[in-house]
Steps between C-alpha positions, in 0.01 A plus 500: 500500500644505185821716428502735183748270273213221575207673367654643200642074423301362219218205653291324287140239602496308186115507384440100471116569486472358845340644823658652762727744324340814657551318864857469390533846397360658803713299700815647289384841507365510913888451511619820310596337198389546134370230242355482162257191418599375142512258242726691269821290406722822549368591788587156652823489383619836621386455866729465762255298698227303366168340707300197382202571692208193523207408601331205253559229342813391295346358255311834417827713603710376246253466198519949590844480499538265154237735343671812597811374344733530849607125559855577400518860636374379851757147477818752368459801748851521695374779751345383832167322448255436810190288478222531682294170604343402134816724333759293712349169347487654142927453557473163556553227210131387508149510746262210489259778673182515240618176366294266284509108624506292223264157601641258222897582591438610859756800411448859557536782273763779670497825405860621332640792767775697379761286668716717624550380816536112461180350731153416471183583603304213631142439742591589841523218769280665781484141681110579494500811599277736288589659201563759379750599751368805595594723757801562765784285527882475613821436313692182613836585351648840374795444278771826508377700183458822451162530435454387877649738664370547828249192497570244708319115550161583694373748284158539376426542129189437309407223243265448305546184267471130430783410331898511600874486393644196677791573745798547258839664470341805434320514801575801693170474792266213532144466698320225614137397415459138506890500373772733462537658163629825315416827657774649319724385210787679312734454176714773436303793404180348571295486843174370572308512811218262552335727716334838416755794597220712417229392791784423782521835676770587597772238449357425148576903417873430602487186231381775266779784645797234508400456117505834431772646668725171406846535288490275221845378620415390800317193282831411322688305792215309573 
C-alpha cells in the first residue's frame, strides 16, 4: 500500500487523446495512490511523476500531442517520466508504425517521436510468428535499474504490439518473439516499458509502485 507522503506526491497521466488512460488510472489508484488525467501545461510541469499512457497508433498519438501544444513540455520534463507500451515509443526519435510506403522511392514515411531517448521504432521481426504480439511472455535480460526492482528474467508481462525498439544501450529488459528486442528502455529521466504495466497483475503493479515510490536521485548515477 501506499504510505501517506505518497498519496499526497503530485502524479500526473498526460491526456494524449489515446485509449487506455482509465486502465492506467485504475491500475494507479487499485494501488493507493492519487492521479489527475491532464493536458494542462502547468499541471505537467509541476508533477513529480509523470505517465505517458498508450494504446494506438503513433502516428495519431503525436498529431494529439502537436495539436495540444505539449511537444516541448513532454521532451523538457526533468522529473521521472514512465511510458507505457505506445507512451514508451512516443520517447523514441521516430516509429515507422502507421507508416506510408512510398512505391516510386521504395522509402517509408516515419513518424517524428519526441526523441528523447535516442532509438527507433521499427516492424517487429517475429520470424513468422503472428502479429500482433499479443499475450504472455518472459523477459530475457533485466538490466539493474530501479524501476525493476524485484523483477527478475522469467517474468511474465503482457504485450500487445507490432512494432519494437531494437536492442540498444538503453535497454534495461528484452523479450523474445521471433527476435530479442526492447521490453524496457531508459535515458535518464525517461522509462519505457514495452509491455502494459497496467494488464500484468501483479508484477506489472510493482513496475507501477517502483515508479511511484522512486527518488528522483536514484536516476542520476545511472
Amino acid at each position: 500500500m501506499a504510505s501517506a507522503d505518497n498519496i499526497q506526491a503530485n502524479y500526473v497521466i498526460v491526456d494524449t487523446g489515446c485509449a487506455n488512460i482509465a486502465s492506467v488510472k485504475f491500475a494507479i489508484e487499485r494501488l493507493g495512490f492519487t492521479v489527475t488525467v491532464t493536458d494542462n501545461i502547468e499541471l505537467i510541469q509541476q508533477a513529480d511523476k509523470v505517465i505517458f499512457p498508450g494504446v494506438g497508433s503513433a502516428k495519431h498519438a503525436m498529431k494529439n500531442i502537436m495539436d495540444k501544444g505539449l511537444v516541448t513540455t513532454l521532451q523538457n520534463l526533468t522529473q521521472p517520466v514512465l511510458g507505457f507500451c505506445l507512451g514508451m515509443q512516443l520517447m523514441t526519435n521516430s516509429s515507422t508504425e502507421s507508416a506510408h510506403i512510398n512505391t516510386a522511392s521504395n522509402d517509408s514515411e516515419k513518424t517524428t517521436c519526441l526523441g528523447v531517448i535516442p532509438t527507433s521504432v521499427e516492424p517487429l521481426n517475429a520470424q513468422g510468428n503472428r502479429l500482433p504480439h499479443m499475450g504472455w511472455n518472459t523477459l530475457t535480460s533485466v538490466a539493474n535499474h530501479p524501476i525493476m526492482k524485484g523483477i527478475s528474467v522469467g517474468d511474465y508481462f503482457y504485450f500487445v504490439h507490432s512494432y519494437a525498439a531494437k536492442l540498444s544501450e538503453y535497454t534495461i529488459a528484452s523479450c523474445e518473439y521471433g527476435s530479442e528486442f526492447s521490453a524496457a528502455i531508459a535515458k535518464d529521466n525517461f522509462i519505457g516499458c514495452q509491455f502494459h504495466p497496467e494488464r500484468s497483475a501483479k508484477l506489472g503493479s510493482k513496475i507501477i509502485e517502483n515508479f511511484l515510490t522512486l527518488d528522483p536521485k536514484e536516476l542520476i548515477s545511472l
